[in-house]
C-alpha positions, -999 to +999 in steps of 0.1 A: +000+000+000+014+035-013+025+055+022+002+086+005-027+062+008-021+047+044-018+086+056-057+087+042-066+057+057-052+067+089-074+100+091-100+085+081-097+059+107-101+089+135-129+104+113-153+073+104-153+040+125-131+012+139-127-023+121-157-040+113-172-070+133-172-102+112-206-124+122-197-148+098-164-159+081-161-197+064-163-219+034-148-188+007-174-166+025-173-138+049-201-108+066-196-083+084-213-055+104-200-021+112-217+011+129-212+041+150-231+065+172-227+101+172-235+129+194-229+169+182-230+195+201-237+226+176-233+261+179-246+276+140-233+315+151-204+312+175-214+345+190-245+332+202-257+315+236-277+290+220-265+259+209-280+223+195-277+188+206-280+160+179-277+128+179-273+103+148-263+069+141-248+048+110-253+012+100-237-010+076-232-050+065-207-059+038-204-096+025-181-111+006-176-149-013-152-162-032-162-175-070-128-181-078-090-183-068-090-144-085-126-135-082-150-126-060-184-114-049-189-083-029-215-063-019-221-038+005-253-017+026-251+015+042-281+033+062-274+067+081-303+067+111-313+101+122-320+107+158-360+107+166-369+144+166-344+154+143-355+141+110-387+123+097-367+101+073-350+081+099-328+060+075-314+077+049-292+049+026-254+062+014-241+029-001-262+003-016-245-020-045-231-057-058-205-066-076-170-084-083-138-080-069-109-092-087-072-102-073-054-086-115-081-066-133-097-038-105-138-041-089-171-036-109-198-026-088-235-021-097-257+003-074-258+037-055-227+051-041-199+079-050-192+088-085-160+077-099-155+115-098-152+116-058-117+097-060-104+130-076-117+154-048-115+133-018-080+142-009-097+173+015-130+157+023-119+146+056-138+174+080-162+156+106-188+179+102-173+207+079-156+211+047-166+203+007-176+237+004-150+243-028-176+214-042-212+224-041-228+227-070-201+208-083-201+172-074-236+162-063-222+132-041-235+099-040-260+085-068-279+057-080-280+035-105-245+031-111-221+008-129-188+019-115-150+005-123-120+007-102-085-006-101-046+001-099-020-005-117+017-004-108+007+029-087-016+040-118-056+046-111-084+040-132-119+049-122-149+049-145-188+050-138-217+054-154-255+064-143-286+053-160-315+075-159-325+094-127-362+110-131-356+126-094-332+146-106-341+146-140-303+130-154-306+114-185-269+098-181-244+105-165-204+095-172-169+101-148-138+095-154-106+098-128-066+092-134-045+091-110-008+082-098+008+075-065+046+075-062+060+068-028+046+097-003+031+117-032-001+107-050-019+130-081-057+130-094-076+139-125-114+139-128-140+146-151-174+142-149-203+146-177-242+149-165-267+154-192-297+168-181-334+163-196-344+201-183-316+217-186-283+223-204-251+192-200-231+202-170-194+193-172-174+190-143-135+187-133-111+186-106-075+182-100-059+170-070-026+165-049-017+144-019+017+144+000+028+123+030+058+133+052+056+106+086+026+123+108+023+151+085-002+151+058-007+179+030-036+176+001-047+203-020-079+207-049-087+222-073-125+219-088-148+234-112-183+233-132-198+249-165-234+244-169-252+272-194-281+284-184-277+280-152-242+289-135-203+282-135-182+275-105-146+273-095-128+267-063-103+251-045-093+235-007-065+235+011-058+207+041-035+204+067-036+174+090-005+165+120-014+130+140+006+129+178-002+097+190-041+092+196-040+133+190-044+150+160-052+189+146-059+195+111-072+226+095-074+241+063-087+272+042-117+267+012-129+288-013-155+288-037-163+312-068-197+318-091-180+328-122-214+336-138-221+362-112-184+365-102-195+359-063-181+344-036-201+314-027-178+301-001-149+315+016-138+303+050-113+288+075-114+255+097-096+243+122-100+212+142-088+188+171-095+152+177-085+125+203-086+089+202-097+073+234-089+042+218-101+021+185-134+029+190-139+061+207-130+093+192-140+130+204-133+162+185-138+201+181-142+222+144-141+259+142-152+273+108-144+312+103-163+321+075-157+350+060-186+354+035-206+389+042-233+382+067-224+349+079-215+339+112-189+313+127-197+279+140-182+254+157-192+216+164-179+195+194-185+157+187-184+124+207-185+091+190-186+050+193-174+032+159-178-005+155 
């Protein structure tokens, strides 16, 4: 594994959930079951006395069985569960798909979950509660109805997918495409991704991104942008910082976001944050967004959470 990609994998580790239980493990096949409860404490205008409690919860099973020596059958389920009063919807599914897992020629999947067009912004995405403000209206996250390709090669990336018809949100298609190459501590992205509309104009996204690795000290940077006629054009661009000491770790960075139709600001702020590991499966942490947009306020979060 390139050292660029344990350093995500590390981060992520504080930021999403411990290793997964396995219920079931013989004969070529395995299941397993992961999860993690969450509590925020949120304060939407830092200058303000009043603050928000919310609770949330995440569930998910992923299976696995062998076909052959060099192929397999995966699949995975993903359900984020809204606390009671928060939200009426209380399971609201992120990942939902099947497919085969290869040991020479990458993994085909078939159902809802990240564009292949994520793997080129993902680099910064690694706020608890803040950050991917450089991406609205850019990347519109996880979809459905997806045939989606991954693999590496000698250190090179290939990552294609491709969305049937949505009616919801009126796509017609929808194709991505991502490059990339890691070399020892330093790993590069390209993306592009192609949604045509039947209600509006094609929109073309693309992003560029840059990952770098040095022991506890992790840099990324990207770069990301839109066109759409008709409706509007964006650029931006985020900047991350991350430094682990032991079970502690600070991060930070600065984003920024641009309508170029309207040339306004649509996102412009800085974040910094602190997080401690209690141990594999309890993790607490503090964000601090300055935004510096007219007429919005600062926030800060302070989270507690129990990964499985």
């Amino acid at each position: 594994m390139k050292k660029t990609i344990l350093a995500v994998s590390i981060t992520a580790l504080f930021a999403t959930s411990a290793q997964a239980a396995t219920v079931y493990d013989a004969d070529g096949v395995s299941a397993d079951v992961y999860g993690r409860m969450e509590f925020n404490i949120i304060d939407n205008n830092a200058d303000s006395d009043t603050v928000d409690g919310v609770g949330s919860a995440r569930m998910g099973f992923k299976g696995k069985s062998v076909i052959t020596e060099n192929v397999s059958a995966i699949a995975k389920a993903e359900w984020q569960i809204a606390a009671e009063n928060t939200d009426g919807n209380k399971f609201d599914a992120r990942h939902i798909y099947a497919g085969f897992e290869t040991s020479d020629y990458g993994t085909i999947i078939f159902g809802q979950t990240d564009t292949a067009f994520y793997k080129a912004v993902e680099a910064t995405d690694l706020y608890e509660n803040f950050g991917y403000g450089a991406f609205n209206d850019v990347e519109d996250g996880r979809q459905e109805g997806q045939i989606i390709y991954s693999g590496e090669f000698s250190g090179v990336y290939v990552g294609a997918s491709y969305q049937f018809q949505d009616e919801t949100q009126h796509i017609d298609d929808s194709y991505a495409l991502t490059l990339g190459y890691s070399i020892a501590d330093l790993a590069v992205y390209g993306g592009y991704h192609l949604q045509e509309f039947d209600n509006a104009e094609d929109k073309e996204s693309y992003a560029l991104s840059v990952a770098y690795t040095l022991n506890d000290l992790y840099l990324a940077a990207v770069y990301a942008g839109s066109e759409q006629d008709g409706v509007a054009d964006y650029e931006g661009y985020d900047l991350f910082a991350s430094y682990n000491i032991d079970a502690a770790k600070v991060y930070g960075g600065y984003t920024f976001q641009e309508n170029t139709t309207t040339d306004e600001d649509t996102f412009d702020a800085i974040t910094l944050g602190t997080g401690y590991a209690f141990n594999a499966n309890m993790y607490t942490w503090v964000e601090y967004q300055a935004d510096m947009l007219d007429n919005n306020d600062d926030q800060w979060v302070a989270g507690v959470r129990y990964s499985f």
